[in-house]
VOPAGU-2260 file (C-alpha; in pm, 1 decimal, decimal comma):
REM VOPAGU-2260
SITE   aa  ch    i         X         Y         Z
SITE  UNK   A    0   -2884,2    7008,1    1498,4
SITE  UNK   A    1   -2850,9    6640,0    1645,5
SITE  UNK   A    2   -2890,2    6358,7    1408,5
SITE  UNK   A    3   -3171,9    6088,5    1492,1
SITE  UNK   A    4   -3040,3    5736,8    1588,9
SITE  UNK   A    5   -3160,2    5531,7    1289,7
SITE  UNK   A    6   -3455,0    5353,9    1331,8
SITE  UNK   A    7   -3489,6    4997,6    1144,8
SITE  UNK   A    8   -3794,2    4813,4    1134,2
SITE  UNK   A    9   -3889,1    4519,7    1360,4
SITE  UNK   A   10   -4001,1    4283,1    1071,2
SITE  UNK   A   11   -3642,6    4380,2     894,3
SITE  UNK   A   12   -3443,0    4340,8    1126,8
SITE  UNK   A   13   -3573,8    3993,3    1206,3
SITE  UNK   A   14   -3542,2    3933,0     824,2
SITE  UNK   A   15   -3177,6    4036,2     872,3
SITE  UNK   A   16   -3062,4    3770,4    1173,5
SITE  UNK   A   17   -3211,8    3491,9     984,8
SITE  UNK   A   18   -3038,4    3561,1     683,1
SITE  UNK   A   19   -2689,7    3593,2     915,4
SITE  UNK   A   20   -2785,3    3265,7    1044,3
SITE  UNK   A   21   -2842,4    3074,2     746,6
SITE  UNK   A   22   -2511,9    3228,7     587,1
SITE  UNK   A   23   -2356,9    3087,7     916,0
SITE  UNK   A   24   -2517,0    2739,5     887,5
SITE  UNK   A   25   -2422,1    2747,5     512,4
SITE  UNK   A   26   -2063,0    2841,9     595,7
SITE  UNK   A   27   -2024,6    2597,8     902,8
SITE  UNK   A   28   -2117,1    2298,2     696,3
SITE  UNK   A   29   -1873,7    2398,3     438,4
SITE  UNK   A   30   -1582,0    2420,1     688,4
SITE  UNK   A   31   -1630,0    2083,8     906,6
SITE  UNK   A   32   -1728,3    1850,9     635,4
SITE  UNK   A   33   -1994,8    1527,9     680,8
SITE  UNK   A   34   -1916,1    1421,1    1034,0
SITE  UNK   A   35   -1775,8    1018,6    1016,6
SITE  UNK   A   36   -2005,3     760,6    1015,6
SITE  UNK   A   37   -1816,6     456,6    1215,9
SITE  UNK   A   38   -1998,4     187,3    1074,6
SITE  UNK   A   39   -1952,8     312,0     708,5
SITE  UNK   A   40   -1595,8     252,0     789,4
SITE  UNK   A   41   -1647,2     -96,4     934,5
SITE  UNK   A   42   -1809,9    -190,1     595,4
SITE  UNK   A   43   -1541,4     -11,4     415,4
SITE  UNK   A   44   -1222,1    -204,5     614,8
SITE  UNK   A   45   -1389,2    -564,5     585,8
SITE  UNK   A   46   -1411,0    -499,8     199,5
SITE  UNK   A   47   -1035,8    -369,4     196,4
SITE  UNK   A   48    -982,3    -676,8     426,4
SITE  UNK   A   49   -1174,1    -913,3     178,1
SITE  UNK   A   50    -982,8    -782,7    -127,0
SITE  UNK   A   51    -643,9    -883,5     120,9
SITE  UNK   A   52    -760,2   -1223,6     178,7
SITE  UNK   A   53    -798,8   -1277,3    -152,0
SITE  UNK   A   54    -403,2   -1133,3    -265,8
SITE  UNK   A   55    -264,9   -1335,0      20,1
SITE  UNK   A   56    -425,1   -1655,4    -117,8
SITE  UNK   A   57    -259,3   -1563,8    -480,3
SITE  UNK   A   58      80,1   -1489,9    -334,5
SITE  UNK   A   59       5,5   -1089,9    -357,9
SITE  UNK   A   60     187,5   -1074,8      19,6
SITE  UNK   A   61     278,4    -699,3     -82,1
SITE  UNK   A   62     -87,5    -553,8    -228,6
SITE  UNK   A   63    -206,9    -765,0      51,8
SITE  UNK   A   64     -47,9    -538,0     301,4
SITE  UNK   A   65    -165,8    -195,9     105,6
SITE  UNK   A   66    -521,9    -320,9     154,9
SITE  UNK   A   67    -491,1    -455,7     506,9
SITE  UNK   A   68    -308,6     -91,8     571,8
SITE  UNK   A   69    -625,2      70,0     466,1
SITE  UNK   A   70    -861,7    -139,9     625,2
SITE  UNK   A   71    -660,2     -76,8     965,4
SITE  UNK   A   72    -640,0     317,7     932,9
SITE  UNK   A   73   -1030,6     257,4     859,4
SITE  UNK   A   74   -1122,2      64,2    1118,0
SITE  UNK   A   75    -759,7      20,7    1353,3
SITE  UNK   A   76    -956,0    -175,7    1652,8
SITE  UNK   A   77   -1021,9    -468,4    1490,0
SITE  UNK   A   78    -802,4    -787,3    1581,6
SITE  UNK   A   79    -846,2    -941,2    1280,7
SITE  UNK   A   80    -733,9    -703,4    1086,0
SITE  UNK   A   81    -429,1    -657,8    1292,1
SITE  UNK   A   82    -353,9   -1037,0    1290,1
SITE  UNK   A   83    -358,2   -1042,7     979,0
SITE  UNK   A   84     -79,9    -736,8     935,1
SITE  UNK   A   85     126,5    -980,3    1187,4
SITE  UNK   A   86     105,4   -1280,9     954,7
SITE  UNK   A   87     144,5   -1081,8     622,0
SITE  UNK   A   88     470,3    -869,9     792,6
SITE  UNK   A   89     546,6   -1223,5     898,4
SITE  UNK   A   90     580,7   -1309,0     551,8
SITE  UNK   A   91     773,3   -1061,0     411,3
SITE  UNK   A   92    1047,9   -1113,7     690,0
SITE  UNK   A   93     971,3    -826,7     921,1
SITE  UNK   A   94     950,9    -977,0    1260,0
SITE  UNK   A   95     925,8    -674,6    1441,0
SITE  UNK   A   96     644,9    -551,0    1259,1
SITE  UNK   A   97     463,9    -896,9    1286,9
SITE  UNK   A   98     517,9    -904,3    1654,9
SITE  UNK   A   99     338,7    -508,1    1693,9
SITE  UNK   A  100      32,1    -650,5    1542,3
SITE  UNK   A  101      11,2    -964,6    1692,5
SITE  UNK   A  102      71,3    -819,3    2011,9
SITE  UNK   A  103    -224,5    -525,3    1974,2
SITE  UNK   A  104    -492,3    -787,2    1801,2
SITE  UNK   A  105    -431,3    -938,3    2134,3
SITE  UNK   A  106    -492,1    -565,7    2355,0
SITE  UNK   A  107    -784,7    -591,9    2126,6
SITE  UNK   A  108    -898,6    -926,8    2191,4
SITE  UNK   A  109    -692,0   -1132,7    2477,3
SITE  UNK   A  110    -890,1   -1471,3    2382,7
SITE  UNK   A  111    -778,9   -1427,7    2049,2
SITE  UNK   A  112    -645,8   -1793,7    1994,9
SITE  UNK   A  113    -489,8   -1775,0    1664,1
SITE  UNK   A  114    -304,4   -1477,9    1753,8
SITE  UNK   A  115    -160,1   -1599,1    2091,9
SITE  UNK   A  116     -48,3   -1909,3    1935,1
SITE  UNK   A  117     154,0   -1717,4    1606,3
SITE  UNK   A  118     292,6   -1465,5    1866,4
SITE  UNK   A  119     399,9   -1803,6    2090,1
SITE  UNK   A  120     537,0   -1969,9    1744,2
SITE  UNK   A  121     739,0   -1655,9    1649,4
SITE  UNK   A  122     907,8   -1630,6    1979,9
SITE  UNK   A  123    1031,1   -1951,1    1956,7
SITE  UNK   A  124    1140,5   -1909,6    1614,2
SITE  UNK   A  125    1368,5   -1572,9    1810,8
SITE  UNK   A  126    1480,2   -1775,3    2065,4
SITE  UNK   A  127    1262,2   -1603,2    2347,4
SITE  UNK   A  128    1153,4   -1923,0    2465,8
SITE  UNK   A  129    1028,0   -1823,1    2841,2
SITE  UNK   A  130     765,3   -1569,9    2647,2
SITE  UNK   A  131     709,6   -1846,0    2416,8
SITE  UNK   A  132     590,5   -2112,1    2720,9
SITE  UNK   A  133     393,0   -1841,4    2894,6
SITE  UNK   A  134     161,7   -1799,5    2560,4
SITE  UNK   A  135     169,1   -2152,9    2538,4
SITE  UNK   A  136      59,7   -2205,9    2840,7
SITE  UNK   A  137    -242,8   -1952,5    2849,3
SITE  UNK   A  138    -367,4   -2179,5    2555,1
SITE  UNK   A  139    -332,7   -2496,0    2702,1
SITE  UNK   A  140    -511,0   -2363,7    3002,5
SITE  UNK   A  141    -786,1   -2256,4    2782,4
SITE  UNK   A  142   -1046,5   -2594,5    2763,3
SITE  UNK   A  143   -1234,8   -2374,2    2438,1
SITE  UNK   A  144    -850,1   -2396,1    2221,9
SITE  UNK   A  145    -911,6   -2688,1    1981,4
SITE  UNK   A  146    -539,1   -2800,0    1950,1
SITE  UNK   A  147    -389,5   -2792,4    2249,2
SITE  UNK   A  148     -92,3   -3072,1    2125,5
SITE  UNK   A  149      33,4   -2734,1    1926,2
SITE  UNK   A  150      43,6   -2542,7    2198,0
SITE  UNK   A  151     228,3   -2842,2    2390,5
SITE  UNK   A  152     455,2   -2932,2    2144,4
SITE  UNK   A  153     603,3   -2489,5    2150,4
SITE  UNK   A  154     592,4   -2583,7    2540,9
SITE  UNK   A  155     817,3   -2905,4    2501,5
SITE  UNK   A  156    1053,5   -2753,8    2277,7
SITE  UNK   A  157    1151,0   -2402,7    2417,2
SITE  UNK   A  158    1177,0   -2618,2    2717,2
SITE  UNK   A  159    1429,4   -2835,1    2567,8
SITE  UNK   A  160    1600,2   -2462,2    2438,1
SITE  UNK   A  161    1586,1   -2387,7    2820,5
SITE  UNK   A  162    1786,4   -2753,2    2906,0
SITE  UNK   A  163    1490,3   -2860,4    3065,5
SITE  UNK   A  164    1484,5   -3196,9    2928,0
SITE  UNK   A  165    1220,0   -3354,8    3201,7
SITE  UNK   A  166     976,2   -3109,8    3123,0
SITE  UNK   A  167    1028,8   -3087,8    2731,7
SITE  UNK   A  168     968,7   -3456,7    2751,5
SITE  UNK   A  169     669,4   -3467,3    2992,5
SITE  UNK   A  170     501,5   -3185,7    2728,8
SITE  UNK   A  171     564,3   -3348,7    2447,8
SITE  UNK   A  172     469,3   -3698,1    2533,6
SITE  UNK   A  173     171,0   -3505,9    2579,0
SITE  UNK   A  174     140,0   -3358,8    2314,6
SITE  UNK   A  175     171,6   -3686,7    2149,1
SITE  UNK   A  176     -76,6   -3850,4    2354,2
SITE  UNK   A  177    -343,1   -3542,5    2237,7
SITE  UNK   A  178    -192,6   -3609,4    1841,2
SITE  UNK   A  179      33,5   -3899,7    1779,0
SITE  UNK   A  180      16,9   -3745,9    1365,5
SITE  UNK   A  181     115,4   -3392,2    1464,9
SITE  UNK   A  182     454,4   -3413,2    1303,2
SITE  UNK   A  183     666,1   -3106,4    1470,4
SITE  UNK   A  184     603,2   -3319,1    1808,9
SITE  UNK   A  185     716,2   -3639,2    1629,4
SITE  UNK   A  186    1056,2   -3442,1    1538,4
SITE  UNK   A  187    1110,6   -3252,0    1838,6
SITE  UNK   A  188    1065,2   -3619,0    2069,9
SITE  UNK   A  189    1281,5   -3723,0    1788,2
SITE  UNK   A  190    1581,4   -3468,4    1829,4
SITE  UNK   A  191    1573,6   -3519,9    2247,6
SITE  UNK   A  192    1580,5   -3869,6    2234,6
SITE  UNK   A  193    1856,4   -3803,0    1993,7
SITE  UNK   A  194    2016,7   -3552,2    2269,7
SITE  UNK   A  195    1988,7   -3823,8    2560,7
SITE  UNK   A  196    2139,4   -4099,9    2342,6
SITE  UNK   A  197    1829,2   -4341,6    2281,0
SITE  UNK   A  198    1966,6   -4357,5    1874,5
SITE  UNK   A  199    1689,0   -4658,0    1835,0
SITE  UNK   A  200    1405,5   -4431,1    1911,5
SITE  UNK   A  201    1482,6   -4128,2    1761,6
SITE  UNK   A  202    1523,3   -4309,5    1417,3
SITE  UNK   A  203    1175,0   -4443,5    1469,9
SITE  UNK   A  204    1047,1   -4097,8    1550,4
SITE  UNK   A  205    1223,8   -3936,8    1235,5
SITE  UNK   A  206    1075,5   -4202,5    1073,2
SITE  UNK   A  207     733,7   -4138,4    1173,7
SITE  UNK   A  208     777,3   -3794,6    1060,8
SITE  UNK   A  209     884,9   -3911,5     707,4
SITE  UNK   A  210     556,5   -4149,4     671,8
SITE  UNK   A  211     373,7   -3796,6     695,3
SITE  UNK   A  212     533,6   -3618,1     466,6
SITE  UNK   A  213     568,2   -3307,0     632,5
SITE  UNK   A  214     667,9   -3103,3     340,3
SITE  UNK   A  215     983,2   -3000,0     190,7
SITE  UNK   A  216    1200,5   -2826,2     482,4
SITE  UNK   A  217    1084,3   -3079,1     745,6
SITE  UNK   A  218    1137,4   -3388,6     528,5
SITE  UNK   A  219    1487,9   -3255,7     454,1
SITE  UNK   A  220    1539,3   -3197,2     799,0
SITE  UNK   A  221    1461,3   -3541,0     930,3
SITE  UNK   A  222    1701,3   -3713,7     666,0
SITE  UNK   A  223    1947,4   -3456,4     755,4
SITE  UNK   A  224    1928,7   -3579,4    1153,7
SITE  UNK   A  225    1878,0   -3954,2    1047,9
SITE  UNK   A  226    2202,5   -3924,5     845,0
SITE  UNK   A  227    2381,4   -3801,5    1133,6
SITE  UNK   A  228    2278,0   -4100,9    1383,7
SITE  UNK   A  229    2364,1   -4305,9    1068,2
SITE  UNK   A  230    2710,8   -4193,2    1053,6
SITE  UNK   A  231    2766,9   -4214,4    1432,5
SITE  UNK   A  232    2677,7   -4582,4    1406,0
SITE  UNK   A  233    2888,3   -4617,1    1079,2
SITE  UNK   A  234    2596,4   -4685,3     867,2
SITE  UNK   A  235    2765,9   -4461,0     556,1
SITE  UNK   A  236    2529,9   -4552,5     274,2
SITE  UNK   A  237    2257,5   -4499,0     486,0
SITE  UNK   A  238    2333,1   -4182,3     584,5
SITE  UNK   A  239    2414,2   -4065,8     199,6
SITE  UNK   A  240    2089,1   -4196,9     107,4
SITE  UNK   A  241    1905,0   -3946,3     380,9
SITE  UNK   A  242    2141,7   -3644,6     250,1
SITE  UNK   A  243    2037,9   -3716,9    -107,3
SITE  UNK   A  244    1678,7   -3738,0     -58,4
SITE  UNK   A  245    1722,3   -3403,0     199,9
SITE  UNK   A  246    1904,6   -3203,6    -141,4
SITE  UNK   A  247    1619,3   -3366,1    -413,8
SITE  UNK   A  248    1327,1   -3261,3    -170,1
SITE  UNK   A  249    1462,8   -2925,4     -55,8
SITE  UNK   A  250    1757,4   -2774,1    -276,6
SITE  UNK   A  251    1714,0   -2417,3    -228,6
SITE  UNK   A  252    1602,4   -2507,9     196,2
SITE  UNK   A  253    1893,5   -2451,2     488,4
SITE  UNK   A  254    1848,0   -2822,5     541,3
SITE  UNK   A  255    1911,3   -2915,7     199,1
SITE  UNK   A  256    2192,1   -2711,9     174,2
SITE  UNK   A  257    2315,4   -2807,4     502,2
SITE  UNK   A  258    2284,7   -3194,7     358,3
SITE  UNK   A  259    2443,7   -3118,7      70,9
SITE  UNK   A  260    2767,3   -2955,4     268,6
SITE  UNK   A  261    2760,4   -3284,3     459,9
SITE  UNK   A  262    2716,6   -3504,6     188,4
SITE  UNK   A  263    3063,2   -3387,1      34,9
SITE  UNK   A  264    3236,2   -3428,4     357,7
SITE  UNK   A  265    3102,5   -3771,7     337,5
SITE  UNK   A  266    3299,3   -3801,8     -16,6
């Protein structure tokens, strides 16, 4: 005898597909998890960020970095945030790293002033002095950048790096005309009048540069270059008076050192 298909009731089976799809609902939000809320994670990076300012103002370069590492995988298109890797990497002698960052918080941000202007400084610090000038130059160019004599005086001396000694000049008279107490321009006019042999004028620009008291490494480094002109003109005790004051203001500096080497071939 044939068996009867089984029959289940309407109302159950109803019963039964909710149930399936509240198990399903149940089991979906197990699997995926609370869906990301962006602007948590803004709020979440500045506070990582925050905590980084706050190392890098206490000399914490290296917890600064863990924070400003979080805040980036948190929140990775923020320029600031990737500045700020650039100048902490910058820091702990990683120019490579330093130069990644800068170069994305400008992708990010191309009228990102402070970021153009450390990416021009740290090619000119490599010796890429053409990329230097063309950052340089997009900043002078820019009427809203509020110091454009820095931005002259990296033009005026990768030029002089280059041999171009009428254009080095023409930017860093500029410069000096902008900011005649900016001392890196004061130095650099300093060192090519120096180069072209006007000794009288490149004392009084070293000089300059000492009145400021540009701290330790550029203090020694103007004694160390007034020292030499000294000893070109045969001014001895002058020039060991500018190497000793180089050593006492910058010991463990390359231009103290460096004066110290030439103050005992001066013996």
């Amino acid at each position: 005898m044939p068996r009867m298909p089984l029959r289940v009731p309407v109302s159950r089976l109803l019963g039964l597909l909710l149930l399936a799809s509240l198990l399903s609902s149940l089991l979906g939000c197990v699997t995926s998890g609370p869906r990301p809320d962006p602007e948590l994670d803004r709020k979440r990076a500045r506070s990582h960020f925050n905590i980084a300012k706050d190392h890098v103002e206490n000399g914490r370069i290296e917890l600064a970095l863990r924070e400003l590492l979080t805040a980036e995988r948190l929140d990775p298109a923020d320029a600031t945030i990737q500045h700020s890797l650039g100048i902490a990497y910058l820091q702990k002698g990683k120019p490579e790293e330093a130069e990644q960052h800068m170069r994305r918080a400008l992708e990010l941000q191309p009228s990102y002033q402070a970021a153009r202007y450390n990416l021009s400084t740290l090619y000119l610090h490599q010796g890429r002095y053409e990329e230097s000038i063309k950052h340089s130059q997009v900043l002078f160019d820019d009427p809203t950048f509020p110091t454009p004599w820095r931005a002259l005086a990296n033009w005026g001396w990768a030029a002089l790096q280059l041999g171009r000694t009428d254009e080095a000049r023409r930017h860093l008279e500029y410069a000096y005309d902008y900011n005649p107490h900016y001392w890196p321009t004061l130095l650099n006019l300093g060192i090519l009048e120096a180069q072209q042999g006007n000794m009288d004028e490149a004392i009084r620009r070293f000089a300059a540069v000492l009145e400021l008291d540009p701290g330790p490494s550029a203090t020694a480094e103007a004694n160390y270059r007034l020292a030499e002109i000294y000893v070109t003109r045969g001014e001895r005790d002058k020039a060991v008076g500018h190497l000793r004051t180089a050593v006492v203001r910058a010991p463990g500096d390359p231009w103290g050192k460096k004066s110290e080497e030439y103050l005992r071939l001066l013996r």
